[in-house]
N, C-alpha and C positions, 0 to 999 in steps of 0.2 A: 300169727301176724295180726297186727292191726289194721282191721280191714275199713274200717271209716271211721270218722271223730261224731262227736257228740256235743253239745252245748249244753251244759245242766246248771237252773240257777234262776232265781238269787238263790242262797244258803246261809243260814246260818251254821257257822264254822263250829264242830264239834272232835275235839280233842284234834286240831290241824298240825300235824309235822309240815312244814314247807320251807324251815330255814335250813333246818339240819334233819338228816332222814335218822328213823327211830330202828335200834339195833336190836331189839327187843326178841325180835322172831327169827329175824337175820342178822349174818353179823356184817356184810356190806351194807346193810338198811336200807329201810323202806322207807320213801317220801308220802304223805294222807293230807286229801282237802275233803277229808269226811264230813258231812253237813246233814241238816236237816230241812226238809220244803215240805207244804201241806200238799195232802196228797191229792186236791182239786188241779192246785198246779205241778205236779211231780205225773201225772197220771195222761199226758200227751207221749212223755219220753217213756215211761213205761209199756206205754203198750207197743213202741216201735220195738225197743230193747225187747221187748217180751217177744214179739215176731222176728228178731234174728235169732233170740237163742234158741226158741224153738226147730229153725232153718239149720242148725248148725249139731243140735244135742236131739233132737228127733222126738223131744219133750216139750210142754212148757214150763215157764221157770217157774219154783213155789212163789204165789201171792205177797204172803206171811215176810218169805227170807231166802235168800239165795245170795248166788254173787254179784251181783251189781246192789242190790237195796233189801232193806228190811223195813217191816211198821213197826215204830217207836210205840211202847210203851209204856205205861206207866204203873208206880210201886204197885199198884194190884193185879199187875198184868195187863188190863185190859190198852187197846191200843188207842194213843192220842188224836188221829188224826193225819201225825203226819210222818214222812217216808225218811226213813235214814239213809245218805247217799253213800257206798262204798266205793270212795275212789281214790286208789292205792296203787303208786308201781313201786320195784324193788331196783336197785343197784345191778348192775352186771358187771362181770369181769369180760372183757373180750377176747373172744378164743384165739385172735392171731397173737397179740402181744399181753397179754394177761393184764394188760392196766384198767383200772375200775374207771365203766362209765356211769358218770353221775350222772342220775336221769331227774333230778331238782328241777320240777316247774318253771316256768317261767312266771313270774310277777308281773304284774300291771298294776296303774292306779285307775280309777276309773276315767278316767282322758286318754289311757291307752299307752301310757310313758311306764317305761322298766320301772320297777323298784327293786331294792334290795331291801326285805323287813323281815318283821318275826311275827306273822299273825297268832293270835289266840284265839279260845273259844271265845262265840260271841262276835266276831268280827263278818262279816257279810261279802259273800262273793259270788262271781260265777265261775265256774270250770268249764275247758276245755279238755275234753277225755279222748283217747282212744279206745276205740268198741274192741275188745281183744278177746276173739276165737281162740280158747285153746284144749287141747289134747294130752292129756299126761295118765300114760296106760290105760286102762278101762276107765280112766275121768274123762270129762268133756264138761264144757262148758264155758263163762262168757266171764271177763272183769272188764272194768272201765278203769283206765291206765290215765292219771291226768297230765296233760301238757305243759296247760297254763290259766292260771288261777288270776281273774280280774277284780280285783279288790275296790268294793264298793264303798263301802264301813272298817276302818283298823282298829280292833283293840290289840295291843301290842303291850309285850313285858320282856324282863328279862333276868327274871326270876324272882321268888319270893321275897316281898319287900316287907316293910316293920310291921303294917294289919296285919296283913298274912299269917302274921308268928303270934300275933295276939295282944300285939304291945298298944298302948293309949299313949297321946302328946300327952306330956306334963309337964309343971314347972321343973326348972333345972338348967345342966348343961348345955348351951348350945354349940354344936360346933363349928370351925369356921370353912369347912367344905364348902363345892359351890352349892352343895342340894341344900346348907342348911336354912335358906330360908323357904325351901319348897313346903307347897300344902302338901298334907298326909294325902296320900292316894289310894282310893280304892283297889281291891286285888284284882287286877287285871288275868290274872294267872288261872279264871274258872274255866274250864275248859269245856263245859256244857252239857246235854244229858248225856243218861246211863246207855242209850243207846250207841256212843263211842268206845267201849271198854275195848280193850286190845283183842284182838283177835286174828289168828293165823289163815290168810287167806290161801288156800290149795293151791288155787286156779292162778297165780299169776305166772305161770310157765307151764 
């Protein structure tokens, strides 16, 4: 169970699922407001999170990497600076009537009003997590399960647009859609460092 919430944040948003959960590892899917914060300011919540999983796993968590965060590094290894946030929950089925709950964050804008968007990398938030104690055979250990994600900064897309593929504006056809007098747009679609890459989290049950 989720035994108290968390506030982590700002963030920059690294590879975030939060409109649609990613089927990748599950096939109900997983919702991620994965991010990254430097570790002068990541390093208050660390060491509380550090003192429950200790309290709960009879250890403390590795520095480097474990489940709640890892140090981002970079192409030589060595680490940047700053803390990558792992914060992931999955889909349930519910055991009385088998119908999937969808556990999709809740959205804000920054005034604190719903939204309904597609964040990208790049975009800036805060989360709201659940601290989640769990147990699975000889495992034990801690995730931080997000609520709801306060959107400071949007970069928003919705999917590969004409940069993206490689194409230049040139003279020629234009067409009479309504984007066709839109400017060319940068690809919103970067999803941010390598310290996002997919990975299967044990601990989320």
């Amino acid at each position: 169970m989720a035994d108290e919430t968390i506030s982590i944040g700002p963030l920059t948003a690294v590879y975030p699922r939060l409109k649609t959960p990613d089927t990748k590892f599950d096939e109900l899917g997983q919702y991620k407001a994965d991010g990254l914060q430097s570790l002068a300011d990541a390093e208050p919540n660390m060491k509380a999170l550090a003192t429950i999983f200790k309290k709960h796993t009879g250890k403390a968590p590795n520095k480097a990497d474990n489940t709640m965060w890892s140090m981002e590094l970079d192409d030589e290894g060595e680490q940047t600076g700053n803390v990558f946030w792992k914060l992931r929950v999955k889909n349930k089925l519910r055991k009385k009537d088998g119908q999937l709950w969808d556990r999709r964050p809740a959205l804000f804008d920054a005034s604190l009003r719903p939204v309904d968007v597609n964040p990208y990398g790049g975009s800036k938030y805060v989360v709201s997590a659940d601290i989640y104690c769990w147990t699975a055979g000889a495992k034990v250990g801690v995730s931080l399960q997000p609520l709801g994600v306060q959107i400071l900064e949007l970069v928003e897309g919705s999917g590969p647009n004409a940069s993206a593929m490689g194409f230049k504006a040139q003279e020629g056809y234009a067409g009479s859609s309504e984007y066709a007098d839109d400017e060319p747009e940068e690809d919103s679609g970067s999803e941010g460092a390598d310290a996002g890459e997919e990975e299967e989290d044990e601990g989320d049950y």
